[in-house]
N, C-alpha and C positions, 0 to 999 in steps of 0.2 A: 399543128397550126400554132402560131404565135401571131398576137393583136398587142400595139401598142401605143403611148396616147404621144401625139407629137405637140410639144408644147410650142414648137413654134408655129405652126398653122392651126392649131387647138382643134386639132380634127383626131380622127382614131383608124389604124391603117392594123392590115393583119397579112400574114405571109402562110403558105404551107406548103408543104412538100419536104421529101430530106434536107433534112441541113439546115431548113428555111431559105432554101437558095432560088425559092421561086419569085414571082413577080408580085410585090405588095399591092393589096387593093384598098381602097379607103372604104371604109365600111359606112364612114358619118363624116360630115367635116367637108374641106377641100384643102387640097393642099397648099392652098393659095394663104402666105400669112396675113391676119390683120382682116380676114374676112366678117367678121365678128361672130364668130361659131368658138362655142367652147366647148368639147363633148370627146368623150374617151377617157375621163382621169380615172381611176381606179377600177380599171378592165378583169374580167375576170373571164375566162372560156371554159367550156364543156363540148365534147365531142362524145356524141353516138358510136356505137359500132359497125352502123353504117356508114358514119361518117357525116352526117349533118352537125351543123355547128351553132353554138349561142352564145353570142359575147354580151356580157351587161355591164355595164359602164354608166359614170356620172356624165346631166348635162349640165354643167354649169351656170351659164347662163339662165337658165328655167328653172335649178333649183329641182330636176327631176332623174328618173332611172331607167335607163332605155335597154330593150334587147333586141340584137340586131341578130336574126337567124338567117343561114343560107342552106342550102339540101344540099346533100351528100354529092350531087352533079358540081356544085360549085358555083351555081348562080349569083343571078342578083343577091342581096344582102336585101333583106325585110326589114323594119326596125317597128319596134312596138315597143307602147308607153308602159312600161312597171309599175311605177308611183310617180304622176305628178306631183310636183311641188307644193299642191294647192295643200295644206293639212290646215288644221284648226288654227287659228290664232293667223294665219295668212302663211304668206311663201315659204319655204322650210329648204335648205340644203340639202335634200336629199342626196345620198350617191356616196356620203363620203365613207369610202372605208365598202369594196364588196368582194361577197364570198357567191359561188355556185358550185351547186351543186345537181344530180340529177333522183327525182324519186326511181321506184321499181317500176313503175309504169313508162318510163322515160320520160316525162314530164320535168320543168326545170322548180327549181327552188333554189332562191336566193337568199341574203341577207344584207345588209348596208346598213351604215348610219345615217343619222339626222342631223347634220354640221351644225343646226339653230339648236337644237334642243339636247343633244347628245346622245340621246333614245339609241336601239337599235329595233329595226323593222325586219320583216321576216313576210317574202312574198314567194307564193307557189303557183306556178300557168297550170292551168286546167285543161282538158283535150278540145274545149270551145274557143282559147285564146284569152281568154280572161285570168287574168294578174289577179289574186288574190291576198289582202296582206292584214297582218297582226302586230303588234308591238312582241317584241321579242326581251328584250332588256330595258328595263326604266326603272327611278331614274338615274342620271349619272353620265360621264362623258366614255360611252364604249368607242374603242378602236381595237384594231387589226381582230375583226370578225371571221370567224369561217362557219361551215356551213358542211355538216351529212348528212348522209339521210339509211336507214335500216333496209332490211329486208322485208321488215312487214310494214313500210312507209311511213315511217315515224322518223323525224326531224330531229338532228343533235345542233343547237346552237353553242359556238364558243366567241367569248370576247376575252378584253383586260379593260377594267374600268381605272381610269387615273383620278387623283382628285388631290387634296390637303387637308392633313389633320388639324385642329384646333389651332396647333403650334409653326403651322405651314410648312410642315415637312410633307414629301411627296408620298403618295401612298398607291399601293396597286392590287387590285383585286382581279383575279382569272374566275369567270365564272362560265361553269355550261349549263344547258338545261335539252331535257328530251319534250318536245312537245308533239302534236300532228302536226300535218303542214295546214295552213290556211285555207279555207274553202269558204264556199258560199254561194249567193246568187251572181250571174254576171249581169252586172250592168255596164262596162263597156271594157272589148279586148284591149 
């Protein structure tokens, strides 16, 4: 399966089958441009070995991280909220910059950035539906995030933090870290 974001209708459309030679389906969005939908930019997909699928992708316009699942049948697409936009200090860019991956339970875990703050966040779905998340990296402007995960369900986060030294020269730091995945109570999937 291949999902990708159509900048001119700002919607998010995915293909599968050999080749990609099947019939693309919009998973978010419409293909109509100018609709005022903005959602699919930095896609990211995970595929089962049965074959169900989770693409997580920024919404722009909300400023949040959505995942859109379909079952291994091929069905409708689900979409469900990751991180609202909503974080402390008010609306945050969520989405920019994402990684997935899947734990040993087959449970998803992701990571992205924080386009306002530069942060990098670190959410993992639990078997209730409930998105659970952490600060991963702070602070500092993280991009091109990825995201594993172990055999005994432990989380490898990696970034590259950009920034300027005193002398404004460009500077670049690669950082990873092993941490769990995120858990907690669910207060809403």
């Amino acid at each position: 399966i291949a999902a990708w974001y159509d900048a001119d209708a700002g919607a998010i459309a995915a293909v599968s089958g050999p080749g990609g030679e099947g019939e693309p389906s919009w998973i978010d969005g419409t293909p109509a441009p100018l609709d005022g939908s903005d959602v699919g930019r930095h896609a990211a997909v995970s595929v089962t070995d049965e074959g169900a699928v989770t693409v997580v992708y920024q919404d722009v316009v909300d400023g949040r991280v959505l995942a859109a699942r379909q079952g291994a049948d091929g069905g409708a697409w689900d979409i469900e909220s990751v991180h609202d936009g909503l974080v402390s200090g008010g609306l945050h860019a969520l989405g920019t910059g994402v990684a997935l991956s899947r734990l040993p339970d087959g449970h998803e875990v992701a990571t992205y950035g924080d386009g306002t703050t530069g942060e990098l966040w670190l959410a993992a779905r639990d078997g209730e539906g409930c998105w659970h998340h952490a600060l991963a990296l702070s602070p500092g402007t993280w991009i091109w995030p990825d995201v594993v995960t172990t055999g005994d369900g432990r989380v490898g986060v990696a970034s590259v933090r950009l920034g300027l030294d005193a002398s404004l020269s460009p500077q670049r730091e690669l950082r990873s870290i092993t941490v769990s995945a995120p858990s907690g109570s669910c207060s809403s999937p």
